[in-house]
DOMAR-230657 format. One record per residue (C-alpha): residue number from 1; residue in three letters; x, y, z. Coordinates in pm, whole numbers, plus 32768, in hexadecimal, padded with zeros to 4 digits. Layout:
BEGIN
+-----+------+------+------+------+
|  nr | rest |    u |    v |    w |
+-----+------+------+------+------+
| NUM |  ALA |    X |    Y |    Z |
...
+-----+------+------+------+------+
//
This chain:
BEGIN
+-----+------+------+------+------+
|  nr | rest |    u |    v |    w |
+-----+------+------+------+------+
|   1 |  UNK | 2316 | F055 | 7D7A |
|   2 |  UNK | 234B | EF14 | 7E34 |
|   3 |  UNK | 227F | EDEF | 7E44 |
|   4 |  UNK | 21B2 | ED9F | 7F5F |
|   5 |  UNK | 20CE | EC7B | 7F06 |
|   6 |  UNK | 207B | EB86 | 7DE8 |
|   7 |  UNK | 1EFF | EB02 | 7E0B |
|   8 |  UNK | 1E56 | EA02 | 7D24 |
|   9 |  UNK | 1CED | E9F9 | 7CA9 |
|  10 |  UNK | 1C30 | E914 | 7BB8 |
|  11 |  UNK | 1B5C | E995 | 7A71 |
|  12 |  UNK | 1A50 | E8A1 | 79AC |
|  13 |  UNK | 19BE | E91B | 7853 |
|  14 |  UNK | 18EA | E83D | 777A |
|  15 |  UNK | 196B | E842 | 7639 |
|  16 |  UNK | 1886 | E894 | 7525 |
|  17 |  UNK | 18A5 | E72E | 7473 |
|  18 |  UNK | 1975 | E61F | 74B9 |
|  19 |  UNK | 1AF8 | E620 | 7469 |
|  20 |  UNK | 1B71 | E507 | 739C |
|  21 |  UNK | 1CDD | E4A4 | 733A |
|  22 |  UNK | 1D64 | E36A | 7319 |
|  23 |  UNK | 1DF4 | E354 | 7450 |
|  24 |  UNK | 1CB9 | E3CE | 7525 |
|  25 |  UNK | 1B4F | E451 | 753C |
|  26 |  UNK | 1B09 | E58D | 7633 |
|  27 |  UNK | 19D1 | E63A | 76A0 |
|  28 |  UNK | 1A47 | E73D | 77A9 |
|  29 |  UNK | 1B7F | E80D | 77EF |
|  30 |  UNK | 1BF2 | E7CC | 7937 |
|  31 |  UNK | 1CEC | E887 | 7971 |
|  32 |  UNK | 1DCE | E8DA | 7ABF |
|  33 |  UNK | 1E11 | EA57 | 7B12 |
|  34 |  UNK | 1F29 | EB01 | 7B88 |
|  35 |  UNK | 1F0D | EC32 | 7C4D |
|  36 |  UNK | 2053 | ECC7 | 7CD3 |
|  37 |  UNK | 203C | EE01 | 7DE0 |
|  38 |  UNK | 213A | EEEB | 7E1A |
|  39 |  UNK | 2151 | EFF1 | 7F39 |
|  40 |  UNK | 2100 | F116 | 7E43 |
|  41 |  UNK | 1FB2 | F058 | 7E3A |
|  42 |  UNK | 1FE1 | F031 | 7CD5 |
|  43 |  UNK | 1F5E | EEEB | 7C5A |
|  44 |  UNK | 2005 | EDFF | 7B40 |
|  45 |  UNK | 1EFF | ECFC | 7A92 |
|  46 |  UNK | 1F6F | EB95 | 79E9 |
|  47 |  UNK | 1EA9 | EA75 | 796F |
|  48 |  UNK | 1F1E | E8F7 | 7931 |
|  49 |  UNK | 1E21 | E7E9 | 786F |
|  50 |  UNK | 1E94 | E673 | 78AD |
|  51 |  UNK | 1EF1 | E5DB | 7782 |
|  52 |  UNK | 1F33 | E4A1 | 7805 |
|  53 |  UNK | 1F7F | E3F7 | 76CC |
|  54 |  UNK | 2063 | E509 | 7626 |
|  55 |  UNK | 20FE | E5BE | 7742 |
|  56 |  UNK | 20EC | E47C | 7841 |
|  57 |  UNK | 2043 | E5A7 | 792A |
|  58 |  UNK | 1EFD | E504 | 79FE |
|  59 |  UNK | 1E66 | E63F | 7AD3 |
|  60 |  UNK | 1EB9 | E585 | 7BF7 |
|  61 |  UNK | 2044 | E588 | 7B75 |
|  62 |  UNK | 2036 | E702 | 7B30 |
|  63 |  UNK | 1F8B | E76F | 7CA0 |
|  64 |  UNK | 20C7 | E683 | 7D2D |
|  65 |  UNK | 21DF | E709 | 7C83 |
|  66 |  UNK | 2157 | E869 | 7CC3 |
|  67 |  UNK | 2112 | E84A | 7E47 |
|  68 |  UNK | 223D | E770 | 7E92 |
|  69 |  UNK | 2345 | E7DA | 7DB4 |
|  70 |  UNK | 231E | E91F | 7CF1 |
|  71 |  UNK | 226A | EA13 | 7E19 |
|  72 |  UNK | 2367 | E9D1 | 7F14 |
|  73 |  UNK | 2464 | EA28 | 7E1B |
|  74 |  UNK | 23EC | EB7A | 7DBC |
|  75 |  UNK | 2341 | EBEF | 7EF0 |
|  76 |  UNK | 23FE | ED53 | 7F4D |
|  77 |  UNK | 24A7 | ED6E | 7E0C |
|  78 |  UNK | 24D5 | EECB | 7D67 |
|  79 |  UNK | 2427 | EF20 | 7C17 |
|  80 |  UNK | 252F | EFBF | 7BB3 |
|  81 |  UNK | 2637 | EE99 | 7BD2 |
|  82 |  UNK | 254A | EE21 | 7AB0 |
|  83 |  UNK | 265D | ED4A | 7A1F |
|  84 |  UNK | 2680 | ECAC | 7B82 |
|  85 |  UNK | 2528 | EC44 | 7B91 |
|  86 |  UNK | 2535 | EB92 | 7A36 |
|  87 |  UNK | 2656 | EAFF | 7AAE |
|  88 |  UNK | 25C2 | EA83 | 7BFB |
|  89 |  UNK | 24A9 | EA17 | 7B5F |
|  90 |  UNK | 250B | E92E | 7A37 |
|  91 |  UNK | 25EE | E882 | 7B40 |
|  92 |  UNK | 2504 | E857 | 7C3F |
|  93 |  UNK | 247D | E746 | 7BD1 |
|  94 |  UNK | 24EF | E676 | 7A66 |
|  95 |  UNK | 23D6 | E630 | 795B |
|  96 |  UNK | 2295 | E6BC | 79DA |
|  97 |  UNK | 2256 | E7B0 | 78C4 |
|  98 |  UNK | 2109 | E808 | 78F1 |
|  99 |  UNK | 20F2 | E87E | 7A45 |
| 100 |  UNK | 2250 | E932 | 7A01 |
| 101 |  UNK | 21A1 | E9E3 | 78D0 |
| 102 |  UNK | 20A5 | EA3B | 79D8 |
| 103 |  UNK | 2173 | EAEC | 7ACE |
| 104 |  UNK | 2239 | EB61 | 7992 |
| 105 |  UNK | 2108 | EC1B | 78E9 |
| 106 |  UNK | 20C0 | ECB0 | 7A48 |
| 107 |  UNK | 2217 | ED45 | 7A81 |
| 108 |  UNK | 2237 | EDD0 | 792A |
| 109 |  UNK | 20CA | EE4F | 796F |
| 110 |  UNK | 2144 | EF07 | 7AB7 |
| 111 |  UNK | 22B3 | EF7B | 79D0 |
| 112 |  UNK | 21D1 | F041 | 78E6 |
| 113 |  UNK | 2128 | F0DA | 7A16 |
| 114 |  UNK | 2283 | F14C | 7AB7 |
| 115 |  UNK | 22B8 | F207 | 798C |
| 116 |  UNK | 2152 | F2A9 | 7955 |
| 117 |  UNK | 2143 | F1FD | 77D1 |
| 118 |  UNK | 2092 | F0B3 | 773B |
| 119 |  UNK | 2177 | EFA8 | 7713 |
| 120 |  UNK | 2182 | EF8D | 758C |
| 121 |  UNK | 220F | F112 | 756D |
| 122 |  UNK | 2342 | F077 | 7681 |
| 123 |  UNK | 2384 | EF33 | 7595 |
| 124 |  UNK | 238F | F000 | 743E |
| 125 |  UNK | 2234 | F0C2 | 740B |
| 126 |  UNK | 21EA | F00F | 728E |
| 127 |  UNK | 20B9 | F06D | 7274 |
| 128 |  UNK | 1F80 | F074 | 732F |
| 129 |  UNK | 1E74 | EF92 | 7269 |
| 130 |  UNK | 1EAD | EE46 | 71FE |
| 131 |  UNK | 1DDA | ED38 | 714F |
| 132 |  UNK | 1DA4 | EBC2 | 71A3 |
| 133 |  UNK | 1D21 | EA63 | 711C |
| 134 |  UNK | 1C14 | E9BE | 71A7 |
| 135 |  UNK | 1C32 | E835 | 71FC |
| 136 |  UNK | 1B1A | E726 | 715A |
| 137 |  UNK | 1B03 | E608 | 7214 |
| 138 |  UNK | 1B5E | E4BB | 7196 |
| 139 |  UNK | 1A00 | E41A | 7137 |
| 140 |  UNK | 1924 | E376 | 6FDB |
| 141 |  UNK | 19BB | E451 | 6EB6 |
| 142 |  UNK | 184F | E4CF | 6E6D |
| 143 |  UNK | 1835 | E552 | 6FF4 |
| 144 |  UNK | 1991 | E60D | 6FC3 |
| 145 |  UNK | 1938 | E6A6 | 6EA1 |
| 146 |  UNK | 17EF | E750 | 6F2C |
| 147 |  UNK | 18E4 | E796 | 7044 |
| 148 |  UNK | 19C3 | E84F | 6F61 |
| 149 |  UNK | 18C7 | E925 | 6EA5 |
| 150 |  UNK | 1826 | E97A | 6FE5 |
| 151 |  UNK | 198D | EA10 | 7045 |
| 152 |  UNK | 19B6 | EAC6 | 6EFE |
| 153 |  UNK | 185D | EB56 | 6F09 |
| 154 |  UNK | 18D9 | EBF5 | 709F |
| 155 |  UNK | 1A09 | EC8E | 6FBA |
| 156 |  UNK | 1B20 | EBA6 | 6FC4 |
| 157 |  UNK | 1BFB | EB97 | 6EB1 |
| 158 |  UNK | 1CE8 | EA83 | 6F5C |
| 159 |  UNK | 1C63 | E93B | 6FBE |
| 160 |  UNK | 1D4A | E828 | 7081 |
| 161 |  UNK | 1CB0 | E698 | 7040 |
| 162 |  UNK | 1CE1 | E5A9 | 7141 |
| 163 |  UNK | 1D5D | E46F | 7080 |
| 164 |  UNK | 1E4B | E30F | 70E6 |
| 165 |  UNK | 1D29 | E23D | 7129 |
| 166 |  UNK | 1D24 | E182 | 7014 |
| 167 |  UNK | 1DC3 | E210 | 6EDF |
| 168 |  UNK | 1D0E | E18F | 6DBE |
| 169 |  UNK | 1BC0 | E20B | 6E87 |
| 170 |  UNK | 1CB2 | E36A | 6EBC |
| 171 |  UNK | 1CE9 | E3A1 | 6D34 |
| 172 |  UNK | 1B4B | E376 | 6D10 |
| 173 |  UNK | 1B39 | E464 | 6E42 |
| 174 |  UNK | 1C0C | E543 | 6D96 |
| 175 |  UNK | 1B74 | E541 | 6C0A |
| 176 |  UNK | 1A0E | E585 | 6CBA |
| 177 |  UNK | 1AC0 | E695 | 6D74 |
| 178 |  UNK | 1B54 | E744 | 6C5C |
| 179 |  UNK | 1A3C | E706 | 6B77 |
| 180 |  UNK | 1950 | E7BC | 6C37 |
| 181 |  UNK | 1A0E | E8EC | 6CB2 |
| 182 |  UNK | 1AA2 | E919 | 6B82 |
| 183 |  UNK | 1C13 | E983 | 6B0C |
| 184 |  UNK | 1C1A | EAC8 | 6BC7 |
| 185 |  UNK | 1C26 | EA3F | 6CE4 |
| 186 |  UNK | 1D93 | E9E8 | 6DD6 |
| 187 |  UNK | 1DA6 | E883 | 6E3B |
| 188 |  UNK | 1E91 | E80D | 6F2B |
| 189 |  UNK | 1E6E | E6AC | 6FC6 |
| 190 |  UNK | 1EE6 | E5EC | 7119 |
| 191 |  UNK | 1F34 | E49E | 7112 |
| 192 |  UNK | 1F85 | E498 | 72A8 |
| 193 |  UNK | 2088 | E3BC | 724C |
| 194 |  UNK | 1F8D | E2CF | 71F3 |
| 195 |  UNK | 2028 | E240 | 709C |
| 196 |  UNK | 2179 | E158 | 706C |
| 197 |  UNK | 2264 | E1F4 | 6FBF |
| 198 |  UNK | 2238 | E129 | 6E53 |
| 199 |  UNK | 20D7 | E139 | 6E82 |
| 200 |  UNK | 20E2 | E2C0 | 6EC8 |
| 201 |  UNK | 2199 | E2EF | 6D81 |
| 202 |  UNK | 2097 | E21A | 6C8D |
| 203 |  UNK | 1F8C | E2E9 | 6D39 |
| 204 |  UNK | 1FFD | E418 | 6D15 |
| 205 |  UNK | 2094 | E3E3 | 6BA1 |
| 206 |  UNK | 1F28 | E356 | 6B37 |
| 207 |  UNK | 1EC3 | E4C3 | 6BEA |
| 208 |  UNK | 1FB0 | E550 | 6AEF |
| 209 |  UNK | 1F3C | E488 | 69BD |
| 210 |  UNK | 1DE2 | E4F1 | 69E9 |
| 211 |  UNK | 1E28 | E64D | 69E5 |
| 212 |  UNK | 1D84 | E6A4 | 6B7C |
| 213 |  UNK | 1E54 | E790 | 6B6C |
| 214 |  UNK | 1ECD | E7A0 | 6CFA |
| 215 |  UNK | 1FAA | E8A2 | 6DA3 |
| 216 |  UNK | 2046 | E7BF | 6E93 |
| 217 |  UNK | 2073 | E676 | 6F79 |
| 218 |  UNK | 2098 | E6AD | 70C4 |
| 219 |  UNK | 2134 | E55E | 7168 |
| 220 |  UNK | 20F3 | E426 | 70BB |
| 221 |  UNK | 21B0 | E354 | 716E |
| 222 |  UNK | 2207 | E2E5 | 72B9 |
| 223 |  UNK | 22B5 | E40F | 7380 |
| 224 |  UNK | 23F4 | E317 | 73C4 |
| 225 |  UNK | 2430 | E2DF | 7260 |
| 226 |  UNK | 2515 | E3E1 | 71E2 |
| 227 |  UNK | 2588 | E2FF | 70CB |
| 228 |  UNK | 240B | E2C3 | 707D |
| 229 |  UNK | 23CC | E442 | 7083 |
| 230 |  UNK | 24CB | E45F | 6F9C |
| 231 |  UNK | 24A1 | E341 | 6EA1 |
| 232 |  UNK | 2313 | E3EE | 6E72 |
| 233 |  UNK | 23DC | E55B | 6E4E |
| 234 |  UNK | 24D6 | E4C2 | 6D3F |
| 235 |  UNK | 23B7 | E43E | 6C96 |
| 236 |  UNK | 229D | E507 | 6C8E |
| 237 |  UNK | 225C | E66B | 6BF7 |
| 238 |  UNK | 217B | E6EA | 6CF5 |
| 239 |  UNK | 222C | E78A | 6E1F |
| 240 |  UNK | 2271 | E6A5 | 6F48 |
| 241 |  UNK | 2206 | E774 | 705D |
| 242 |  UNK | 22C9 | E6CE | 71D3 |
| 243 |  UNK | 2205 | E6CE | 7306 |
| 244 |  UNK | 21FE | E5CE | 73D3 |
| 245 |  UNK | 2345 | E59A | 73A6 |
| 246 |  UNK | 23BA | E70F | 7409 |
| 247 |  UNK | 23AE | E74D | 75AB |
| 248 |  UNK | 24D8 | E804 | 75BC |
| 249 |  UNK | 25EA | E8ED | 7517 |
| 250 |  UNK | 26BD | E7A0 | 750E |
| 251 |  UNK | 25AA | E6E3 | 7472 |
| 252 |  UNK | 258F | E803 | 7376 |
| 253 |  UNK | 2716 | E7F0 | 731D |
| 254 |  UNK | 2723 | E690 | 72DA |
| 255 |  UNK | 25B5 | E6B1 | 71EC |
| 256 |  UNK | 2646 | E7D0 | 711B |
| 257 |  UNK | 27C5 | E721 | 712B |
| 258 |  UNK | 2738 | E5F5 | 7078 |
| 259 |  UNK | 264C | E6D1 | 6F8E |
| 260 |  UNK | 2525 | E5DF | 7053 |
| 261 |  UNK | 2449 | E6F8 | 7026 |
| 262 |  UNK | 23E0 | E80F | 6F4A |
| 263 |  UNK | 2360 | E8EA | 7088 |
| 264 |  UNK | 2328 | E8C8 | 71D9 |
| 265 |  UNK | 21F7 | E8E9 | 72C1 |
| 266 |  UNK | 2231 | E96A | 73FD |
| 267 |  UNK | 214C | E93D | 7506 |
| 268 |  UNK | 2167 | E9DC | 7679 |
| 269 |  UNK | 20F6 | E895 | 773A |
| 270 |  UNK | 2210 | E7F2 | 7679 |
| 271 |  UNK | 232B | E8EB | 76AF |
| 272 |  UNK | 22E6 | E90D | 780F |
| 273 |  UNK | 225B | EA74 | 77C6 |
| 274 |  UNK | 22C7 | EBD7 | 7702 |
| 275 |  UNK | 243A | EBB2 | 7790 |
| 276 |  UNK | 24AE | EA82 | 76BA |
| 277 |  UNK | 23C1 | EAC7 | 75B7 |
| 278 |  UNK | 247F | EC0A | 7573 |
| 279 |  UNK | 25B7 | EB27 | 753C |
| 280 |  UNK | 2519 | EA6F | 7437 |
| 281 |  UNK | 24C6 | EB86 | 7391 |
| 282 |  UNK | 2608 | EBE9 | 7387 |
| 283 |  UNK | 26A1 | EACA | 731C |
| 284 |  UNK | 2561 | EAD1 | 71EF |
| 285 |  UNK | 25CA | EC30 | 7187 |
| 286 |  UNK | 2759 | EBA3 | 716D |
| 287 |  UNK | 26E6 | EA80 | 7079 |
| 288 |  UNK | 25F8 | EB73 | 6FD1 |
| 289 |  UNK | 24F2 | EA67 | 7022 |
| 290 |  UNK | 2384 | EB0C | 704F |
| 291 |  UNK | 2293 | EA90 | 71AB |
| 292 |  UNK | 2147 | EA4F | 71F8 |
| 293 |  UNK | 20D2 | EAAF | 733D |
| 294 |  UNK | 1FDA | E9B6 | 73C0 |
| 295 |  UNK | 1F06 | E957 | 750E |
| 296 |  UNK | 1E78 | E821 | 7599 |
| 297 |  UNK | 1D0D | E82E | 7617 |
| 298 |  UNK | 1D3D | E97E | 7708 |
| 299 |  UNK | 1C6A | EA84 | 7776 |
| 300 |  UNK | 1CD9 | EBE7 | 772E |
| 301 |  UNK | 1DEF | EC1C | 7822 |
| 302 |  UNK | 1EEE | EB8E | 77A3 |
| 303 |  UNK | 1E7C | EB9F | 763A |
| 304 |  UNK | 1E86 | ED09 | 766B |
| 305 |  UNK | 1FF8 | ECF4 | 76C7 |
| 306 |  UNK | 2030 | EBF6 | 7560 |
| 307 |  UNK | 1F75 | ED3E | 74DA |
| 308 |  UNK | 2099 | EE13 | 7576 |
| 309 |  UNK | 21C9 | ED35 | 74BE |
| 310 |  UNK | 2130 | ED29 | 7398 |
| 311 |  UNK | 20BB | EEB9 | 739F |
| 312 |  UNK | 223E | EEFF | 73FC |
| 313 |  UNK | 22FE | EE1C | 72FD |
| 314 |  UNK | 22F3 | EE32 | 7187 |
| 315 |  UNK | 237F | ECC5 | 7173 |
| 316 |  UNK | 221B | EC47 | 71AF |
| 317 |  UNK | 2163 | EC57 | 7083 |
| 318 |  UNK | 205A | EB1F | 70CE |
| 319 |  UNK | 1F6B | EB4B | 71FF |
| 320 |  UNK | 1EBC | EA3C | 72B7 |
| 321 |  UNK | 1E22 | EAB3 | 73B0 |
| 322 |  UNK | 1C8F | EA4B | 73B1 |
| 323 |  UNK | 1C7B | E9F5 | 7500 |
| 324 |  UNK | 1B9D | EADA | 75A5 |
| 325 |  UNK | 1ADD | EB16 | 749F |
| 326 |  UNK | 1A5D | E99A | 7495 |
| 327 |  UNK | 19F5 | E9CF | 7609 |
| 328 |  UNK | 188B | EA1A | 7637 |
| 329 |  UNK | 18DD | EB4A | 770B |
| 330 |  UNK | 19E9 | EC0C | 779B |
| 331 |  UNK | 1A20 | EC22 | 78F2 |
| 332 |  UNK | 1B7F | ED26 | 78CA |
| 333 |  UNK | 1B3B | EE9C | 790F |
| 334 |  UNK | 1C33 | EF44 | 783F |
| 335 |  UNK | 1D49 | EE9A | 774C |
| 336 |  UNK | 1D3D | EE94 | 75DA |
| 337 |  UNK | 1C02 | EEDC | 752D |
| 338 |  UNK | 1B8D | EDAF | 741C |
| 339 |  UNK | 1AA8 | EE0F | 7317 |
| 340 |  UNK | 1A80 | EC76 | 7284 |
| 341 |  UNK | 1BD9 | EC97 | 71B7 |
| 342 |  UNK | 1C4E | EE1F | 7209 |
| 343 |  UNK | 1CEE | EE30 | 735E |
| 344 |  UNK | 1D76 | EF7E | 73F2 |
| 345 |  UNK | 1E6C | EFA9 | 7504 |
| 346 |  UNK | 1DDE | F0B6 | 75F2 |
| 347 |  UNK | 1ECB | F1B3 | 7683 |
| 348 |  UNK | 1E80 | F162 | 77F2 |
| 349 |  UNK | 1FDA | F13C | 78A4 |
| 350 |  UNK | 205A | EFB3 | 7893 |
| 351 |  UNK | 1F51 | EF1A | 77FC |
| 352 |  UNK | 1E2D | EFDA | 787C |
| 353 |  UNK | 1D96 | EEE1 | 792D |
| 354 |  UNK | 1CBF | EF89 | 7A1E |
| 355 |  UNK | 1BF7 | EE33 | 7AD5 |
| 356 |  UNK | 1B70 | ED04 | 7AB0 |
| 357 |  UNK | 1A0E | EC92 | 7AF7 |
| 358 |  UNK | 19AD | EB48 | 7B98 |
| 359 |  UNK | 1B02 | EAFD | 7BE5 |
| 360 |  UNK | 1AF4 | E9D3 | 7D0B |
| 361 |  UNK | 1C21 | EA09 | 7DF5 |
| 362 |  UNK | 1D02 | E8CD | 7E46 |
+-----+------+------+------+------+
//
């Protein structure tokens, strides 16, 4: 199975509401598409959002670095040199993440075709069905908390807060939260690196005194600061959760060396796709540190392959991955089915992805 040709196409879904962190607001997915042919005329499918101010990855920066760099690289080369490709394609080009997770998700996509099985059952074969949170937008306390019952009331039993906007605001957003869903209820919140380090600690130890009872914080402070990370983590009792601050296996050494972190969140568009993400779990399951697998704002492409990882590996126990069920339709034939917070991987070989409508070809 060699491949012949790497094409591109665009995808635009409304989201159902507006996305709000504290580093952005978004009201479509826009993502790029990957489409790799081979001359066995089996197709392998990959997806890349820009996430300009996390990944540094502008659309315009992930088309580039896929025409100029990572296609001529690969054009030719054998499926079944599969290391080979990964090699050729993490040095292609340096940084670039997304648009190597891309071309990443795609070749795995056509490696679980070349051996007639879905990808998960190749990485591990965990299990089959897996749950996941569902993200509330940063907004008024009283607007989150009608946000959050209306999630509870579709089935979730985990909700993730967007907070680091302004923390005193953040604790009320929080208390209103908590008060309405009641105590049943998982809370996990996401600072997006939007507190300083002192200020993350008082916040979250007022959390603490009022008894809000949350799971986890997932990066409260700038993704630079290790020392930060780890001042909140030395200080806190809820479990510092990196993310951010984790793009790589090396990144993921040098959080769990210095005990930064209680877990890790691995994310595809950060690890440049499944091949170094697989590293980090392995380096996770030597510190006997637990993952989340999470997404940025993607359709269900390359969610489906985040579905895959976490399906395969017991080492993920927290799953992120809301994405395209926030979108107000999906335009993927095939993939993982999600049922609001159930998702199943489907047994179609790779990923199963079997089209996509309204792609635009670039």
């Amino acid at each position: 199975m060699k491949i012949t040709d790497i094409k591109l196409g665009r995808i635009s879904v409304p989201l159902k509401t507006p996305f709000k962190t504290a580093l952005r607001t978004v009201n479509n997915v826009e993502d790029t598409i990957v489409i790799i042919e081979t001359d066995t005329g089996n197709i392998g499918y990959g997806e890349a959002p820009p996430t300009g101010v996390i990944t540094g990855d502008t659309t315009g920066a992930i088309i580039g670095a896929i025409k100029d760099h990572i296609k001529p690289s690969l054009i030719g080369m054998n499926m079944e040199n599969f290391e080979d490709i990964m090699l050729k394609l993490h040095s292609s080009v340096v940084k670039n993440t997304s648009a190597k997770a891309a071309v990443d998700i795609a070749l795995y996509d056509l490696y679980g075709q070349m051996f007639n099985a879905p990808v998960y059952k190749l990485l591990g074969g965990h299990r089959e069905r897996i749950n996941t949170d569902i993200t509330i937008s940063v907004n008024e306390p009283e607007e989150m908390a009608k946000d959050s019952i209306d999630a509870v009331n579709l089935g979730y039993d985990t909700l993730k807060i967007k907070v680091g906007k302004d923390s005193k605001l953040d604790i009320k957003r929080l208390k209103s939260i908590r008060e309405a869903v009641g105590k049943n209820i998982r809370i996990r919140i996401d600072a997006n690196q939007g507190w300083k380090p002192k200020e993350a600690v008082y916040t979250l130890r007022k959390i603490e005194d009022l008894g809000i009872d949350i799971e986890l914080v997932e990066q409260p402070v700038l993704a630079h600061d290790i020392e930060g990370l780890k001042l909140v983590t030395d200080n806190i009792n809820i479990p510092v959760l990196a993310d951010e601050s984790v793009f790589s296996p090396r990144d993921a050494i040098k959080i769990l060396q210095n005990r930064a972190a209680d877990l890790i969140n691995i994310k595809l568009m950060k690890t440049g796709g499944l091949y170094n993400a697989l590293k980090i779990v392995s380096i996770a399951e030597i510190y006997g540190v637990e993952c989340m697998i999470g997404c940025m704002l993607e359709a269900k492409v390359s969610v489906t392959a985040a579905v895959h990882l976490a399906a395969a590996k017991k080492i993920i126990t927290k799953i992120d991955l809301d994405g395209p069920v926030l979108c107000s339709e999906d335009p993927i034939i095939g993939g993982a089915v999600f049922n609001n917070s159930k998702i199943k991987v489907n047994d179609g070989f790779g990923f199963g992805i079997e089209g996509i409508k309204g792609i635009e070809y670039i």
